[in-house]
C-alpha positions in Angstrom: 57.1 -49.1 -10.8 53.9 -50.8 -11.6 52.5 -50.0 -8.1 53.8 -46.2 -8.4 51.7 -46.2 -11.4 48.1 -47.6 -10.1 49.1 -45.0 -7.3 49.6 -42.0 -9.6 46.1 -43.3 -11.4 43.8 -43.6 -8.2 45.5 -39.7 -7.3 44.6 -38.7 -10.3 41.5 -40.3 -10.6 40.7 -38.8 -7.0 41.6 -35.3 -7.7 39.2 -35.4 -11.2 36.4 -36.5 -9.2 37.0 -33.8 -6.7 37.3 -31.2 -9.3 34.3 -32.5 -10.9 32.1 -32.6 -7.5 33.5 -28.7 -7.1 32.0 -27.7 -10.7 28.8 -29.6 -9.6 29.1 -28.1 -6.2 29.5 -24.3 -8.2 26.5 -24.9 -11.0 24.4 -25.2 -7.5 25.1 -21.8 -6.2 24.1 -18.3 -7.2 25.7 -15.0 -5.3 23.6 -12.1 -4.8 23.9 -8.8 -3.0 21.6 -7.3 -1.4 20.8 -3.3 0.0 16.5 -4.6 0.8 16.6 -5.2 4.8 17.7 -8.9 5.6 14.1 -9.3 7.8 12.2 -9.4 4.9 14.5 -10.2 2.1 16.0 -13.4 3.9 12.7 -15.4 3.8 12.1 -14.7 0.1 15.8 -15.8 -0.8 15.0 -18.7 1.3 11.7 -19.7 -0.7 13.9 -19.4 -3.5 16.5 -22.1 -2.6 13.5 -24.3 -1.2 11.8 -24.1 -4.6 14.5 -23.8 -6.7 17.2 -26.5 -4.6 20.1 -23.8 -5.9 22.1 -23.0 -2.3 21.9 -18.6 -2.6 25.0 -16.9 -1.0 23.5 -13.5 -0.1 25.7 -10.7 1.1 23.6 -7.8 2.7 24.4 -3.9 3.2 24.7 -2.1 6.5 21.9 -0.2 7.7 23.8 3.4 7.8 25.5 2.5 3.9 22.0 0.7 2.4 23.2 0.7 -1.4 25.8 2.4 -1.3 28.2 0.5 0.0 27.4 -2.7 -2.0 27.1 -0.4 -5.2 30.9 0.5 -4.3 32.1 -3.3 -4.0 30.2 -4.1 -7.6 32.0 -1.4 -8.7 35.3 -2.1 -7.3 34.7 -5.9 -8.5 33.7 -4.9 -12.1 36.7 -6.6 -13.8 36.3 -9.7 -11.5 32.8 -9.9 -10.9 31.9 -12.1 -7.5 28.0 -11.6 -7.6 25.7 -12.7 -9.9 22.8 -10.6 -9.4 22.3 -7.3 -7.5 18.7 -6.0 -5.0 18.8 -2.7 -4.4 16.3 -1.6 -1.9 16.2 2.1 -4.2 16.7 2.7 -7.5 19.6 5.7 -7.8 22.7 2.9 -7.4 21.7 0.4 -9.9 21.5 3.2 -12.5 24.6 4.3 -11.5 26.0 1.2 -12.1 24.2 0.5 -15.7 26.0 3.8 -16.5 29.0 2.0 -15.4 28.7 -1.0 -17.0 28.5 -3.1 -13.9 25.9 -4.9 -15.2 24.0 -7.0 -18.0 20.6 -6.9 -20.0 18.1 -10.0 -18.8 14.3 -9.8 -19.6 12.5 -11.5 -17.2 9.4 -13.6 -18.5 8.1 -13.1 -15.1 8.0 -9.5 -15.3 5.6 -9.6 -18.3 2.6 -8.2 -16.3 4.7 -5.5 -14.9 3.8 -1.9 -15.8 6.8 -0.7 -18.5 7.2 2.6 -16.0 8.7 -0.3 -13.7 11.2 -2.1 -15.9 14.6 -0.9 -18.3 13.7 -0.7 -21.8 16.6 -2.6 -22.5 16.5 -5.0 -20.0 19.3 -4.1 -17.2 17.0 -3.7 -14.5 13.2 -5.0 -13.3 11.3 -2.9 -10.9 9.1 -5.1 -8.6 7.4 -4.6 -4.8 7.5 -1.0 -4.2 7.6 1.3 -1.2 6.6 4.8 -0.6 8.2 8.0 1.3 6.1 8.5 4.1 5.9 10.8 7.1 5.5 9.3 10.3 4.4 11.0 13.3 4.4 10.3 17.4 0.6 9.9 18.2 1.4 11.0 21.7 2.9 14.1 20.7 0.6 15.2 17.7 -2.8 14.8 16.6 -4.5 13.3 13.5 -5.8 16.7 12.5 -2.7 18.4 13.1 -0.2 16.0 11.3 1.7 17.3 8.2 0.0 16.9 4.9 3.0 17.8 2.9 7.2 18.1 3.4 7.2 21.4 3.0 4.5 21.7 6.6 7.7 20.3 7.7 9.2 23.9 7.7 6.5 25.4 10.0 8.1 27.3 12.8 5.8 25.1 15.4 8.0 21.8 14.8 10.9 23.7 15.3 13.8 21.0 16.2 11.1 18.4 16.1 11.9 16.4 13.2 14.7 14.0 12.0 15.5 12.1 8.3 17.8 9.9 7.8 21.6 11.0 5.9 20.8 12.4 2.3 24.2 11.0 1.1 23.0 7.2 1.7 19.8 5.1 0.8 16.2 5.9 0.1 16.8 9.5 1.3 19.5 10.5 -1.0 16.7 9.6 -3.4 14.0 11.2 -2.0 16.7 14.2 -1.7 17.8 14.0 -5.4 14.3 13.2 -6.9 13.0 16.7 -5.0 16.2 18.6 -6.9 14.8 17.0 -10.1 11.0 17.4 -9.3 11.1 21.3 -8.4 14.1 22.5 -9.9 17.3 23.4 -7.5 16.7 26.7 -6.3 12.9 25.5 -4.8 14.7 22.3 -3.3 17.6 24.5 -1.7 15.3 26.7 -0.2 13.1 23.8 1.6 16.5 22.0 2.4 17.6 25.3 4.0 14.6 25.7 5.7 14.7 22.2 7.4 18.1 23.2 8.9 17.0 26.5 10.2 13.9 24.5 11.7 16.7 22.4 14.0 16.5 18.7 11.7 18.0 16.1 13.5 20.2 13.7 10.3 20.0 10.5 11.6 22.3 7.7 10.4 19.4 5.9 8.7 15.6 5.2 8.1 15.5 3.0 10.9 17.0 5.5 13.3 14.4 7.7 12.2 11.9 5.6 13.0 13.0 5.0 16.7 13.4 8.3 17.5 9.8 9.0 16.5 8.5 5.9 18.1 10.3 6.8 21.4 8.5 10.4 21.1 12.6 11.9 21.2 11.4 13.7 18.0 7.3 14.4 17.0 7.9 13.3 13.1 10.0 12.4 10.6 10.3 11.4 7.0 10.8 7.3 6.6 10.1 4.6 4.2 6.8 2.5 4.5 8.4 -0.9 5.7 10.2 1.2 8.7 6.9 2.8 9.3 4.6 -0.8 9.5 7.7 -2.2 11.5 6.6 0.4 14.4 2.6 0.6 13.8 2.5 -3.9 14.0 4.7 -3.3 17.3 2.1 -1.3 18.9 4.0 1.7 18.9 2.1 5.4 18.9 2.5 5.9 15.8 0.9 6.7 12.5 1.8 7.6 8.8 1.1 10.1 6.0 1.6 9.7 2.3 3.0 12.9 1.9 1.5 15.8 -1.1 -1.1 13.8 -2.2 -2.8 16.7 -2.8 0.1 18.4 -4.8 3.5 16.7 -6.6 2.9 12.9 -5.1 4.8 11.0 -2.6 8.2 9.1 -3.5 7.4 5.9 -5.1 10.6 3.4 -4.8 10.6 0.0 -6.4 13.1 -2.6 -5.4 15.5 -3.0 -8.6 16.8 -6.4 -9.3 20.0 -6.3 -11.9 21.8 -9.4 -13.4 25.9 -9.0 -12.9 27.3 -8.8 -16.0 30.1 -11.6 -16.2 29.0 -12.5 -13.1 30.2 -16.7 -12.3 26.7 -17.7 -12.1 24.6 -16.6 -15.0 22.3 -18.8 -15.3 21.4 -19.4 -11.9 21.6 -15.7 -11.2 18.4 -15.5 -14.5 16.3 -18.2 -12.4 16.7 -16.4 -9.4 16.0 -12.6 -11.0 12.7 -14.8 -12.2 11.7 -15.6 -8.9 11.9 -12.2 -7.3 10.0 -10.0 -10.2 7.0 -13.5 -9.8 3.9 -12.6 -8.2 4.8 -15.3 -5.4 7.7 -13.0 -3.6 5.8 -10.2 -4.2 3.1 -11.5 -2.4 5.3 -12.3 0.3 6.8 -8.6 0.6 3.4 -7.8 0.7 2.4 -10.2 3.7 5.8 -9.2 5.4 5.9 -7.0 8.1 7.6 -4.6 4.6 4.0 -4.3 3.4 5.5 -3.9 0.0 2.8 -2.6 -2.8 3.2 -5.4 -5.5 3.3 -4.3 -9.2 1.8 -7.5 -10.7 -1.8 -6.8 -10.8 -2.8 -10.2 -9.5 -1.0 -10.2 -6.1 -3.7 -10.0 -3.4 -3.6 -7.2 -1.0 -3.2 -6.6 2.7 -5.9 -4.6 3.9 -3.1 -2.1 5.3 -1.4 -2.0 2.2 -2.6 0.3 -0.9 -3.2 -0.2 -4.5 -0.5 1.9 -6.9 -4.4 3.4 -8.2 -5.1 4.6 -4.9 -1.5 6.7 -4.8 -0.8 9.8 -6.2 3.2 9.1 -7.4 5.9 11.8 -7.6 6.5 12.1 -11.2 10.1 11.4 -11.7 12.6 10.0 -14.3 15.1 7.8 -12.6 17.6 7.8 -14.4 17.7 11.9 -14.5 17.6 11.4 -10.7 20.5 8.9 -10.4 23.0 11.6 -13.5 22.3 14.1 -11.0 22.8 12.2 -7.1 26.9 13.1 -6.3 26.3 16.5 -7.5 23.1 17.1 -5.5 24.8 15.4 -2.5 27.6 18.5 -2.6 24.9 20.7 -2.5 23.7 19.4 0.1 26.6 18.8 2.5 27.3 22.7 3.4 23.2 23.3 4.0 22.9 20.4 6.4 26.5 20.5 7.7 27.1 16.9 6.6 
């Protein structure tokens, strides 16, 4: 009997310490999901760890569903939150999910120096390394001086089944779509969305595919983010960029958004590591990054290939009207572009 209980005493002595090295194991970890691309996310997550010795489990988007598809698992997981903290590589999905109640107010001390156009008066989301709507154009196929200045040049007859952008009902272009709906009013945006599809656009699945066909001269233009553009320029690919209507209503101005979970299973952690990616450190390493990411902290240094906010004419546009209005200007645009 005596032996049976020492025996029942180590076990149970055992499993304690195994349930206590778990807890440790878990107050080491923070979960975050992430819509920026892995290439240049992955490195800053990793800087993160390094610096902070907290192991990140990071689960990314695909390509074709950037967003949207991890927007739909935080919302699916809302009463048994697995994430701590949410990138988004656009800004219509993590306003969807504030509306929701997906996730949780956290002011970020690191975020101090950030412009208030760039951060939730209440907290539930921090704008921070920003990227613009650009169009980029085969240098083989068309010349500086001829090279749209503006979207709408994307309508002219002479590029007729020329162009491509990426799927309206996913990523940076269903904001770019939506944010021209709220920017010119609906019957303006129909008519230039009609217009496009009598002029033969291709929808490619995403930015990136965008970016190949123009690269591989299989289309002359097409509208892409900056980080896809730079990708192709640093590769030596003919190819070159225009900030879109700087003359007229701006060019699409996307910061990442970086959201805390709310009841997420790593709180705390998941505060430390919203405070490292709002910092001017992983700013400056978007901004060194083959992403070329325009920091928002005044202080980050510049490449010489990427531009000062000052020097960019913005498309003025309330996000939040922009993510109320998204499914509804999706509809609208499924029948025009035969979606």
């Amino acid at each position: 009997m005596r032996n049976f209980l020492k025996a029942l005493f180590v076990l149970a002595l055992c499993v304690f310490s195994f349930s206590c090295s778990q807890a440790s194991k878990q107050e080491n970890v923070v979960v975050i999901y992430v819509s920026a691309d892995r290439p240049f996310s992955e490195p800053v997550l990793q800087a993160f760890e390094k610096k902070a010795g907290i192991v990140v489990k990071a689960v990314y988007d695909t390509e074709e569903t950037k967003s949207t598809g991890l927007a739909n698992r935080l919302l699916a997981e809302k009463d048994n939150p697995q994430a701590d903290v949410f990138w988004s590589g656009e800004s219509v999905r993590t306003l969807i999910l504030k509306k929701n109640g997906v996730l949780t107010a956290y002011k970020s001390p690191s975020a101090e120096p950030i412009a208030p156009t760039f951060k939730d008066p209440q907290g539930y989301w921090t704008g921070f390394s920003a990227r613009c709507r650009v169009i980029l154009y085969n240098t083989n196929l068309v010349k500086k001086a001829e090279a749209p200045k503006s979207i709408y040049d994307l309508t002219d007859s002479k590029w007729k089944g020329k162009i491509t952008i990426s799927d309206p009902r996913f990523g940076t272009m269903s904001f770019h779509a939506t944010a021209l709906f709220t920017a010119l009013g609906d019957d303006k945006a129909i008519e230039f969305f009609r217009k496009l599809k009598q002029n033969d656009v291709k929808v490619s699945p995403s930015n990136s595919d965008v970016r190949r066909l123009v690269e591989n001269g299989e289309v002359a233009l097409g509208l892409t983010d900056t980080d896809d553009a730079n990708t192709a320029i640093v590769s030596g690919k003919p190819v070159a960029l225009v900030y879109p209507d700087e003359q007229g209503m701006g060019t699409p101005f996307m910061p990442n958004m970086v959201s805390l979970i709310a009841g997420g299973p790593n709180p705390e952690n998941g505060k430390k590591l919203i405070d490292f990616l709002v910092s001017p450190e992983a700013e400056e390493m978007l901004a060194k990054s083959e992403a070329v990411q325009i920091p928002l902290h005044p202080s980050v240094p510049l490449r010489a290939n990427v531009p000062k906010i000052s020097d960019l004419k913005p498309l003025q546009v309330d996000y939040a009207t922009v993510a109320s209005r998204l499914e509804e200007v999706i509809k609208i645009l499924q029948p025009i572009l035969n979606l």
